[in-house]
Kinemage of the C-alpha trace (Angstrom):
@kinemage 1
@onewidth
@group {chain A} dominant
@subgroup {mainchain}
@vectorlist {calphas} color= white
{ca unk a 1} P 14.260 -2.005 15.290
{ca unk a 2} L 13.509 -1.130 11.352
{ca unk a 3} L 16.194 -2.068 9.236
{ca unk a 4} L 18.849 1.033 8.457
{ca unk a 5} L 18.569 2.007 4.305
{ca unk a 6} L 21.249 0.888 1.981
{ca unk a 7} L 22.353 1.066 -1.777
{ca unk a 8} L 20.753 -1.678 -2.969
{ca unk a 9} L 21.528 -3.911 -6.351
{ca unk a 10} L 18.270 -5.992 -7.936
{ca unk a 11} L 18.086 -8.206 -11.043
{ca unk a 12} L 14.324 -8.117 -12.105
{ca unk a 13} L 13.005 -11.503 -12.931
{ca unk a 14} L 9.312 -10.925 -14.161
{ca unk a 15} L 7.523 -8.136 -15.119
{ca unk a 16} L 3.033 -8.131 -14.977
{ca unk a 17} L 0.605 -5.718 -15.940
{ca unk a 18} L -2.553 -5.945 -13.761
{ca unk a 19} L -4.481 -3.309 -15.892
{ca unk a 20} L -2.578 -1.275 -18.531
{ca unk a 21} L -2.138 1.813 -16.215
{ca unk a 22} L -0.415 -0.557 -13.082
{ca unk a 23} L 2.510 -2.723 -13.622
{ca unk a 24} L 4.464 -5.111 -11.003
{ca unk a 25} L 7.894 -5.711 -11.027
{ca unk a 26} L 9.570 -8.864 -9.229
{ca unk a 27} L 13.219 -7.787 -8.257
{ca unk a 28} L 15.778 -10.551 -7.220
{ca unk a 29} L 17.964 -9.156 -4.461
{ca unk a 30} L 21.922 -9.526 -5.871
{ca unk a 31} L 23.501 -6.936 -3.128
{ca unk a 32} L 22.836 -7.545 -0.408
{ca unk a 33} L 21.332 -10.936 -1.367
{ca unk a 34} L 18.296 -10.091 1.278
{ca unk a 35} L 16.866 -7.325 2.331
{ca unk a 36} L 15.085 -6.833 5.684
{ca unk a 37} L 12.451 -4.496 5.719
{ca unk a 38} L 8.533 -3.806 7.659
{ca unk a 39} L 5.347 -4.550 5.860
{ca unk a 40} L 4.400 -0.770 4.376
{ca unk a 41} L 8.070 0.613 3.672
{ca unk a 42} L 9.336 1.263 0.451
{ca unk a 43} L 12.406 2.205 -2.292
{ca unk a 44} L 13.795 4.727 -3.806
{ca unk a 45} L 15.474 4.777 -7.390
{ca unk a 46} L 18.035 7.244 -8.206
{ca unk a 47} L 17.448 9.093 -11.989
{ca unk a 48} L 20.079 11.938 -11.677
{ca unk a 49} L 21.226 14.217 -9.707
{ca unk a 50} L 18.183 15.283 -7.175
{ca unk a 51} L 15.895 12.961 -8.943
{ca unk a 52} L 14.228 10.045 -7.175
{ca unk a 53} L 11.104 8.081 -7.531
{ca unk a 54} L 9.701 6.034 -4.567
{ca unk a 55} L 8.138 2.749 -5.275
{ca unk a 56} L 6.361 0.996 -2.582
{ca unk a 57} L 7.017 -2.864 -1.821
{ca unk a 58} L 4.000 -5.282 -1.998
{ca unk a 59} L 5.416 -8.251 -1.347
{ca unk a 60} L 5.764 -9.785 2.264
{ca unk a 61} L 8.617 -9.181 4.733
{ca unk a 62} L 8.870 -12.949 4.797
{ca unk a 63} L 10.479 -13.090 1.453
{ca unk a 64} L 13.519 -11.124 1.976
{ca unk a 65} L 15.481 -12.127 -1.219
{ca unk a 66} L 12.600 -11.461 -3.769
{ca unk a 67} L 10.517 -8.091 -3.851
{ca unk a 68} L 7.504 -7.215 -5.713
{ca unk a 69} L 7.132 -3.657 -6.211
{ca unk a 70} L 3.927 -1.898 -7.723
{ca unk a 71} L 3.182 1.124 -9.645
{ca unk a 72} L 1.003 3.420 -11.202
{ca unk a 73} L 2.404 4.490 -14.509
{ca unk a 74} L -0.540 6.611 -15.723
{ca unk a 75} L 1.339 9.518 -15.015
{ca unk a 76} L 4.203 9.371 -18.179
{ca unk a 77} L 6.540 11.016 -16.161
{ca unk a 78} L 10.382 9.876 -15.690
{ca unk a 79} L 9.450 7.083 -13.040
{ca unk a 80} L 6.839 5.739 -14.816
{ca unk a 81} L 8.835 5.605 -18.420
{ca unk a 82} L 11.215 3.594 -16.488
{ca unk a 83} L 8.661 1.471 -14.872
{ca unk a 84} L 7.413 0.479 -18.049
{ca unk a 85} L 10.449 -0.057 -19.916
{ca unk a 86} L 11.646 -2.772 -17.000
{ca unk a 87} L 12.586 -6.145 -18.466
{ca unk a 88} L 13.877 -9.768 -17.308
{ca unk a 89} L 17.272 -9.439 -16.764
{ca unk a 90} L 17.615 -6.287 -15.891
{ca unk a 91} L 19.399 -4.654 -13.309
{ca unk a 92} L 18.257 -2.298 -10.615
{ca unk a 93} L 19.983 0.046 -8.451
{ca unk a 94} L 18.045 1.684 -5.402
{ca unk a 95} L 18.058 3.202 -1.710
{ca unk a 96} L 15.977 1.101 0.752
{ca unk a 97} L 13.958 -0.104 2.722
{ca unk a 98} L 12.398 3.444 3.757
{ca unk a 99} L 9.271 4.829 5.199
{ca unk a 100} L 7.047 4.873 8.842
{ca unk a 101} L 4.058 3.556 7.435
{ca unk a 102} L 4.287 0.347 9.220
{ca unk a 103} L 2.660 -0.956 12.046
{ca unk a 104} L 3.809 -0.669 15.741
{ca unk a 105} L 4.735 -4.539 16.642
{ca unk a 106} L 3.594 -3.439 20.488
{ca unk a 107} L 0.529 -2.040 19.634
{ca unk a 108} L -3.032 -3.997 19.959
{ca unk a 109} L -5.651 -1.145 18.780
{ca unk a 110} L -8.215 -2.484 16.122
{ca unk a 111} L -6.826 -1.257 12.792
{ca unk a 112} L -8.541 0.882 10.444
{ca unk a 113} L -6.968 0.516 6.611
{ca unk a 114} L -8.019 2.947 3.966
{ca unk a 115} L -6.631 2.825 0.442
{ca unk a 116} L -6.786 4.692 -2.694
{ca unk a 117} L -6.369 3.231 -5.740
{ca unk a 118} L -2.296 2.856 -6.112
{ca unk a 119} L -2.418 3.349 -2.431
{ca unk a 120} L -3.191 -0.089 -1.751
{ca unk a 121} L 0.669 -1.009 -2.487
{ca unk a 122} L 1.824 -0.922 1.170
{ca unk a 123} L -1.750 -1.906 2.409
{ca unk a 124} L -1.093 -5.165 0.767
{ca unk a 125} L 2.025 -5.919 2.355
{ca unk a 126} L 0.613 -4.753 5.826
{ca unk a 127} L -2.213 -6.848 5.160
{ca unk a 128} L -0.218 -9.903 3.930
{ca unk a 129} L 1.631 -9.836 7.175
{ca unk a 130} L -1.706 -9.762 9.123
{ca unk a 131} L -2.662 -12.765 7.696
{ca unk a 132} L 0.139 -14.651 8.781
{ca unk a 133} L -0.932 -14.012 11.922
{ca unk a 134} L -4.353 -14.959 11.824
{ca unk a 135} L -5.355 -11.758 12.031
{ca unk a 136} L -4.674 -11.541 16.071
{ca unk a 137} L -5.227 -7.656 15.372
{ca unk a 138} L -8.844 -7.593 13.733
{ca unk a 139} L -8.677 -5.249 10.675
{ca unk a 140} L -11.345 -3.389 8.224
{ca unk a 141} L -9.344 -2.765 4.884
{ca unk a 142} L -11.814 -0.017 2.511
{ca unk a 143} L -10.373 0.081 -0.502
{ca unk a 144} L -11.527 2.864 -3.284
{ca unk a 145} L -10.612 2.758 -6.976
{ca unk a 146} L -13.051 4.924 -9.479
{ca unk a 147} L -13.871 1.997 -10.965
{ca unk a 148} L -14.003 -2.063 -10.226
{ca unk a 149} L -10.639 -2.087 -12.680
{ca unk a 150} L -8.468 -0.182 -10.808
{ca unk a 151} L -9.262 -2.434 -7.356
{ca unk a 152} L -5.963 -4.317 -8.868
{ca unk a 153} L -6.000 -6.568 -5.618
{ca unk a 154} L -9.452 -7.074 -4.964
{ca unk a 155} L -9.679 -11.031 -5.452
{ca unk a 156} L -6.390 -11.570 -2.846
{ca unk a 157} L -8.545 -9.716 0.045
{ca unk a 158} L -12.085 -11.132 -1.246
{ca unk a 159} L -10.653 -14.775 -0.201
{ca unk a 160} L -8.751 -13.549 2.617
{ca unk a 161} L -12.389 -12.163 4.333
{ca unk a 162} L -13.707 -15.316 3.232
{ca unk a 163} L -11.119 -17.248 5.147
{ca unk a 164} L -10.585 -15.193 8.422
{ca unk a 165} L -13.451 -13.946 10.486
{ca unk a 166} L -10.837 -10.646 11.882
{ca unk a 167} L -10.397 -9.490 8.629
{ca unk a 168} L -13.739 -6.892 6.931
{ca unk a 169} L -12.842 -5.969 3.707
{ca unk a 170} L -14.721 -2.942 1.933
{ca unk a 171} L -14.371 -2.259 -1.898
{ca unk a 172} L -15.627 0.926 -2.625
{ca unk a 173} L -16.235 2.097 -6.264
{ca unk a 174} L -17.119 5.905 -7.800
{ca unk a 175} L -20.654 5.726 -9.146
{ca unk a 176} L -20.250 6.512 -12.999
{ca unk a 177} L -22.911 8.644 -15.103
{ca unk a 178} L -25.500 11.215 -12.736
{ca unk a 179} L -25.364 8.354 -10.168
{ca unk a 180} L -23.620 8.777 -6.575
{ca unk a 181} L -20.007 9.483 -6.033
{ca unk a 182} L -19.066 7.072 -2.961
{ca unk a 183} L -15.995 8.175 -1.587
{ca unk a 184} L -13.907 6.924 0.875
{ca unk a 185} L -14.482 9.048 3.598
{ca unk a 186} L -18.021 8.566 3.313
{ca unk a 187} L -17.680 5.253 3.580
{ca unk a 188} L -15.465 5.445 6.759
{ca unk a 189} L -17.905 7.667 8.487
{ca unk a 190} L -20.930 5.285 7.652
{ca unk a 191} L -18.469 1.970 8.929
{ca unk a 192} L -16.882 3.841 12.166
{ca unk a 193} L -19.435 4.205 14.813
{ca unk a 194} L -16.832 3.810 17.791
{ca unk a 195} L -13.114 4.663 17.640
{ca unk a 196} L -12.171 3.913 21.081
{ca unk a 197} L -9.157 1.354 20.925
{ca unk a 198} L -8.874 2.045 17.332
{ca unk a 199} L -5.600 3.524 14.566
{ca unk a 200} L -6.206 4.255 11.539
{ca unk a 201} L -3.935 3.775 8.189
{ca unk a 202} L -4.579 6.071 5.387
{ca unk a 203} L -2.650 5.978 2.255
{ca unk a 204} L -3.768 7.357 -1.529
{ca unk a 205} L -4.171 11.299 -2.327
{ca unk a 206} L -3.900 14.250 -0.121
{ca unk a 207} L -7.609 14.896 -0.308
{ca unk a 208} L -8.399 11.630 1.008
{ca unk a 209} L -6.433 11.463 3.552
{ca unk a 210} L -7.571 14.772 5.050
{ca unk a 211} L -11.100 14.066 4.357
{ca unk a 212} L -10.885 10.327 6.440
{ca unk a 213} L -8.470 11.781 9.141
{ca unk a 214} L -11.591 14.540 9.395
{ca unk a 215} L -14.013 11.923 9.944
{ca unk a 216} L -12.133 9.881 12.262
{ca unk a 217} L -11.487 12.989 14.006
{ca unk a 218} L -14.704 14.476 14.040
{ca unk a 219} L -15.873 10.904 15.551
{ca unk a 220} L -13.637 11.958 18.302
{ca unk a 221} L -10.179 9.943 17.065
{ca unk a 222} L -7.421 11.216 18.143
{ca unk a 223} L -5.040 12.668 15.416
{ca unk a 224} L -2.051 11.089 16.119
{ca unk a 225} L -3.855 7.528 15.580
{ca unk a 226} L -4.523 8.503 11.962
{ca unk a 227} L -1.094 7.335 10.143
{ca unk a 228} L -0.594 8.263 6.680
{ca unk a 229} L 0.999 7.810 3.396
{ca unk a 230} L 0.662 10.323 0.244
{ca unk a 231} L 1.223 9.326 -3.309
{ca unk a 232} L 0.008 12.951 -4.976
């Protein structure tokens, strides 16, 4: 059973950036001193009344006193002012964990994970916690950035592919200049010639997630077994 949402108190204990535009933050839990939550959930920090900002966790389930969360803080907005200004010592107030984007333990279908740039964030966790496992569940992770700087994690799942024959791992990068634009639906349609025993996990923009729950569909998928999560 997923672990009910509380009002959470952090101390932040290191702060990373792994390009300019994405930043990690490593939060010590203080109260409670652990946190239970599934691979793909996330937080949400309170800036006012009817203000919140959702940040999702990276780290594994398995470390339940120390979360990593990652963001994108190209956008300048509120969230991402805060994000930036995070330092050691520091302490952090949120609501968590929160969010369905996390696998069914009683399901066996073949998994299907697509990511987006910054939507990698709960991919990572979900694909942290497949590794632990082996990989029992064989997975294909395509992961999209516009270009080979913003695949922030690539290295991690490069050596996890190397290491575990259930695990395909796909980075995907826009063409720059007049040549191609390789998307990630594209991709998925070229990858996914049969979707029988398969789910699918989606999580980035709304345009990407329709346009890889339309391939998967139109590949006869049914639409429930597309999951998703939207950033923008």
């Amino acid at each position: 059973m997923p672990a009910k949402p509380r009002e959470c108190v952090a101390r932040v204990t290191a702060t990373r950036a792994l390009i300019p535009e994405v930043l990690e933050a490593d939060l010590a839990m203080v109260e409670p001193p652990t946190l239970a939550f599934d691979a793909g959930q996330w937080v949400s920090v309170p800036f006012g009344p009817k203000i919140v900002r959702a940040y999702s966790i990276a780290s594994s389930p398995r470390a339940q006193s120390l979360l990593t969360l990652c963001a994108d803080v190209a956008p300048g907005r509120i969230g991402s002012t805060w994000f930036r200004g995070l330092r050691a010592g520091q302490e952090v107030r949120f609501k968590g964990p929160l969010g369905g984007f996390v696998l069914d333990p009683g399901d066996a279908r073949r998994l299907l994970l697509v990511a987006e740039e910054i939507g990698i964030v709960p991919i990572r966790s979900i694909v942290g916690e497949l590794a632990a496992g082996g990989f029992a569940r064989p997975a294909t992770l395509v992961y999209w950035a516009r270009d080979p700087g913003w695949l922030v994690y690539d290295a991690g799942f490069l050596a996890l592919a190397r290491r575990h024959a259930g695990f395909a791992y796909h980075p995907v990068v826009r063409a720059g200049g007049d040549g191609p634009r390789r998307e990630a639906a594209a991709v998925v349609d070229g990858l996914v010639s049969d979707v029988a025993g398969l789910v699918a996990y989606v999580a980035g923009g709304e345009a990407t997630i329709n346009a890889v729950r339309a391939a998967l569909i139109a590949k006869g998928l049914e639409r429930k077994a597309v999951k998703w999560e939207k950033f923008w």
